[in-house]
N, C-alpha and C positions, 0 to 999 in steps of 0.2 A: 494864118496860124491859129490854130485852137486855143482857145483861154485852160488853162490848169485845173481850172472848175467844172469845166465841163464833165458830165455824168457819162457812165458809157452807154452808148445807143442801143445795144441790145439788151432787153428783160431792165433795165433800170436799176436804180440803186433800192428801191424799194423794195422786193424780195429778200435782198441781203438783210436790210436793215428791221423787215418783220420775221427772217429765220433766227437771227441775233436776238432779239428781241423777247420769242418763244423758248431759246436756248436756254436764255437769263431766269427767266419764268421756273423754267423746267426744271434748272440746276436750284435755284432758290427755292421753290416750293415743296422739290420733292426729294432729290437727289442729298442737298442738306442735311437733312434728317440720318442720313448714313456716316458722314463725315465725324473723325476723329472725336472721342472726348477727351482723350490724353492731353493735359497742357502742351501749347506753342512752346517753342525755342524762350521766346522772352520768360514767359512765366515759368520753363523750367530753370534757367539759370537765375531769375529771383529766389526761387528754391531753393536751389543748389544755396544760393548766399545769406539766407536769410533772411532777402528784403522783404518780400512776401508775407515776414509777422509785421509789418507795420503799416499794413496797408488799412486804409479804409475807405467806407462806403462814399458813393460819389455819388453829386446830386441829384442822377437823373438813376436811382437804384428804384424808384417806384414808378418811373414812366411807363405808358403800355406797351413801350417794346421792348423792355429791357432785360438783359441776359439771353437775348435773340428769339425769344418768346413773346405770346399774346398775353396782355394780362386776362384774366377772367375766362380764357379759354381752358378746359381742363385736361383735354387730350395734346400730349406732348406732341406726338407728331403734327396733327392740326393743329396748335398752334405754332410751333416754329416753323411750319410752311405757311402760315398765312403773313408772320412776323417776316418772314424773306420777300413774299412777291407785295408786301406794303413799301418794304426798301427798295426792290425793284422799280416799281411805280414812283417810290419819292426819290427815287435816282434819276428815273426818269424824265420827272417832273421837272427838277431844279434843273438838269442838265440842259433840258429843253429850252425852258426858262434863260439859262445864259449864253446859249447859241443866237440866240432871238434877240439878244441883247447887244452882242456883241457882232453880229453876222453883216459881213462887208455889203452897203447896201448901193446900188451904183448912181453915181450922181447922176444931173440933171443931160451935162455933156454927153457921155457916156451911149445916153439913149437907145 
């Protein structure tokens, strides 16, 4: 019987996971730039109530990604494409990072 882990024998799981991968990129870098400016749900109904005048700034308002933009870049679109495919990559990164950490390693028996 096949272990559950097993990958599927034809073309591999790597195609998937470099067309994923390109997708993320693609929608982040570029595709973003088109997306809504309209407030989300959340921030319209803080509107709607008023909570929204009592907000204020949060500590990370001068980090270089913040407001989903590059600091010091001064082309909008360049930078909030470069501000997505940096989260892309640091999404990647840490994700990768806790797979590798956490990923079922097989004991000595096992062999």
């Amino acid at each position: 019987m096949a272990a559950v882990t097993d990958t599927p024998k034809r073309g591999g799981i790597r195609p998937l996971w470099i067309a994923g991968l390109i997708a993320a990129l693609v929608l982040a870098g570029f595709v973003s730039y088109y997306a809504s400016a309209s407030p989300d749900g959340l921030e319209k109904v803080a509107a709607d109530h008023g909570i929204d005048k009592r907000t204020e700034d949060h500590a990370a308002k001068d980090s270089p990604l913040a407001d989903y933009q590059t600091k010091d870049v001064g082309d909008a679109r360049l930078s909030g494409g470069l501000a997505g495919v940096i989260g892309v990559g640091a999404t990647l990164a840490l994700g990768t990072g806790v797979f590798w950490v956490v990923r079922r390693r097989p004991r000595a028996d096992e062999g």
